[in-house]
C-alpha positions in Angstrom: 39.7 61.2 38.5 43.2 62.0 37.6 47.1 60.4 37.6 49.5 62.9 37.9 52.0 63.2 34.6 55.6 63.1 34.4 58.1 64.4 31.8 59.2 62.5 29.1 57.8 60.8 26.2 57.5 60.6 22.3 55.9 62.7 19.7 52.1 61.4 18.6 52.4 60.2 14.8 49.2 61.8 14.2 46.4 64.3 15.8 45.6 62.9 18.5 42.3 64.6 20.0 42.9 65.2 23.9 40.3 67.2 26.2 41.9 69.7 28.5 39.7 71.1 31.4 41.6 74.2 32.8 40.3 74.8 36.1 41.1 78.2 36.8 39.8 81.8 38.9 39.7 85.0 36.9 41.9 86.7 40.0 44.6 84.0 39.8 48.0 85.5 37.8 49.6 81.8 38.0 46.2 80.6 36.2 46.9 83.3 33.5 50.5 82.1 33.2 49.3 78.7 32.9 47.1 79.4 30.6 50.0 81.3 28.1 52.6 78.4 29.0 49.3 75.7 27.8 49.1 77.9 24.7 52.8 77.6 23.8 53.2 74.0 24.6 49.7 73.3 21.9 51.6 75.1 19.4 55.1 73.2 19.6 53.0 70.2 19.1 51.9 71.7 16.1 49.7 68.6 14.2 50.8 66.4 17.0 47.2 66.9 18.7 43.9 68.0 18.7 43.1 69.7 21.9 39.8 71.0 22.8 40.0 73.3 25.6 37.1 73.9 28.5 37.4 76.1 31.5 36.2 75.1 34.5 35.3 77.5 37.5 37.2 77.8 40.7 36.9 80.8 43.3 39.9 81.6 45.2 37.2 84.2 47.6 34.6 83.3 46.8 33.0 85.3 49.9 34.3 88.9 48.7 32.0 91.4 48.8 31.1 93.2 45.2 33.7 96.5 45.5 36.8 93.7 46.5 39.3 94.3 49.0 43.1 95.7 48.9 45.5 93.1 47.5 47.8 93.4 50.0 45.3 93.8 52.8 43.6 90.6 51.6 47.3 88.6 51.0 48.5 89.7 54.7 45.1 88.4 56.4 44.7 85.5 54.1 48.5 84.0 53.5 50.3 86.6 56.3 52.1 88.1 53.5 54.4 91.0 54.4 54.4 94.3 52.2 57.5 93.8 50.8 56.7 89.6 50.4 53.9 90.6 48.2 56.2 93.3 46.4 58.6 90.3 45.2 55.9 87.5 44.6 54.1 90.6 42.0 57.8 91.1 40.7 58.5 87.2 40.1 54.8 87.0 38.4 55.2 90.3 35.8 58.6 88.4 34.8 57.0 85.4 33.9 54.3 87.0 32.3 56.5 89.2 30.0 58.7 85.9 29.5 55.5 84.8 27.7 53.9 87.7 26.4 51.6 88.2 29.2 51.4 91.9 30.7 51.1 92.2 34.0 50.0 96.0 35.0 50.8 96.0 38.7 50.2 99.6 39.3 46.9 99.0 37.9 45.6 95.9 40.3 45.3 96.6 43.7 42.2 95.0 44.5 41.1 91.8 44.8 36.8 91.1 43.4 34.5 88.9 43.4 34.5 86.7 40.5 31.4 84.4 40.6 29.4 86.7 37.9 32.4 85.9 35.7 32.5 82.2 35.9 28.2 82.4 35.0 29.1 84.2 32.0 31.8 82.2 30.9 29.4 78.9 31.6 27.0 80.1 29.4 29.4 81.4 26.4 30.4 78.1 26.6 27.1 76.6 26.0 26.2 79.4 23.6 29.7 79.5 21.7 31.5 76.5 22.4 34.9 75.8 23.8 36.0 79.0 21.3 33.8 81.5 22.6 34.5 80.5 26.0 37.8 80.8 25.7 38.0 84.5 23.9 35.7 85.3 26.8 38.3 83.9 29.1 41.4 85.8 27.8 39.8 89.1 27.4 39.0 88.5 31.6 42.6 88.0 32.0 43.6 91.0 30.6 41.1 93.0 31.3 42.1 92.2 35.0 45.5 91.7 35.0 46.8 94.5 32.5 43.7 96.9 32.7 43.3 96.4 36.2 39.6 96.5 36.0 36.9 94.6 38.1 35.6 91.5 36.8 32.5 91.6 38.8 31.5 94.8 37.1 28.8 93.7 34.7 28.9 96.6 32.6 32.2 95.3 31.8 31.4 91.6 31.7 29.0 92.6 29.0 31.7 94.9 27.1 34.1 91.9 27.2 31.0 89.4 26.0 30.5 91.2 23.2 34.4 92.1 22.1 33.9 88.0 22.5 31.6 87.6 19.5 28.8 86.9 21.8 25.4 88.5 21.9 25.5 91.8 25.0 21.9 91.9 25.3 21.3 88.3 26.3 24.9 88.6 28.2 22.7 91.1 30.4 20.1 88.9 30.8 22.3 86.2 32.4 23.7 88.3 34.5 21.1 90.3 35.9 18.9 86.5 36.0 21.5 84.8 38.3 21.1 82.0 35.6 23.7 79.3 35.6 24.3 80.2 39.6 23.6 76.6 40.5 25.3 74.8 37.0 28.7 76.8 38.4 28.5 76.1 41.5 27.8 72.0 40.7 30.9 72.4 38.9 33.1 74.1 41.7 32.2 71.1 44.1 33.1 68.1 41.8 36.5 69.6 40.9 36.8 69.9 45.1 35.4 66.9 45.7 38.2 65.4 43.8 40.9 67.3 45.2 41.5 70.0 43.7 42.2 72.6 45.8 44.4 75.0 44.0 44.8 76.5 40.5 45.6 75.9 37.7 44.5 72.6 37.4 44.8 71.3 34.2 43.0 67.9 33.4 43.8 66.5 30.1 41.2 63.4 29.2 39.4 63.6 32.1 42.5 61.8 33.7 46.1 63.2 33.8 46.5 66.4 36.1 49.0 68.7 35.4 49.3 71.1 38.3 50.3 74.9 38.7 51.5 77.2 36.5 53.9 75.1 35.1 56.7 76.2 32.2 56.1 75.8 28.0 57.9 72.6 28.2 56.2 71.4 31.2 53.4 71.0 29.7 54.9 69.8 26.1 56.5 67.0 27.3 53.1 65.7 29.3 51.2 66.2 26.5 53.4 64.1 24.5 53.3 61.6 26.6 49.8 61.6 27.1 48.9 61.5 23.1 51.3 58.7 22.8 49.0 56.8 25.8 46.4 57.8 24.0 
């Protein structure tokens, strides 16, 4: 399914239209930097292309009980993280965040939740709304977790944010108290697996090129250059 990109290339002449799947988990801070570094690198390319963005699900837990667990409970059982390990990785992260306008409220996260609700919701604003209204929905998660600190597996919140998204909160509530799309996100999560990806961000461009992690602005710029110029 994909090639991986390197650096280097030439400017498109023109617009050049280029599908990006951004496989991403709500929970995941280098997803949330990926995403801001993406969003830099489209507008440095300014009319260069045409991107049409669609996020795809991944669960980092995705056997968390609703209520979440302690951050650095959960990083020492899962990775063997040390307190004062998890103390700098949180440091490194804020700074990159703030280097791209990202806020990163530390003090407020200290849990890790369950974010399958989430992805359901963001699976049918995309069907509902398009790539647009997916991707407001998809921001306001970020921050709402990351800066606010809040629980993305809260639907009370899930419907707040659908609706600070443009999209309708009564139906909202409907999907989520349904279980609707369960199965359509869960299809999803097991062909992005079952081509090997196994870590986020993932960023597919054209169904094709992978660009992997949460990589810088120009990162990103340069493999999208090269890839409208393939195009």
């Amino acid at each position: 399914m994909t090639d991986s990109v390197s650096a280097a290339s030439t400017p498109a002449d023109a617009a050049v239209p280029l599908r990006i799947d951004f496989v991403s988990d709500i929970s995941c801070p280098w997803c949330a930097i990926g995403l801001q570094s993406l969003d830099r690198a489209l507008q440095s390319l300014g009319g260069a292309v045409k991107a049409e963005m669609h996020f795809q699900p991944f669960e980092l837990n995705p056997g968390m009980p609703a209520g979440g667990q302690d951050i650095g409970e959960h990083l020492a059982e899962k990775y063997g993280a040390t307190a004062e390990q998890t103390a700098q990785t949180q440091r490194a992260i804020a700074e990159r965040g703030a280097a791209l306008g990202f806020e990163f409220r530390m003090d407020r996260r200290s849990r890790i939740y369950n974010t399958f609700d989430a992805h359901r919701l963001l699976h049918w604003a995309e069907e509902v709304a398009g790539p647009q209204g997916q991707a407001a929905l998809k921001r306001a998660l970020f921050h709402a977790y990351f800066t606010e600190g809040r629980d993305p597996g809260d639907r009370a919140l899930l419907v707040q944010l659908a609706a600070g998204a443009g999209l309708d909160a009564a139906r909202a509530q409907e999907v989520l108290d349904s279980g609707e799309y369960a199965d359509a996100v869960r299809e999803r999560e097991a062909f992005y697996q079952q081509h090997g990806i196994h870590s986020v961000p993932a960023v597919i461009v054209n169904e094709r090129h992978l660009i992997q992690g949460g990589q810088p602005p120009e990162v990103f710029t340069q493999a999208l250059r090269q890839i409208a110029a393939q195009a």
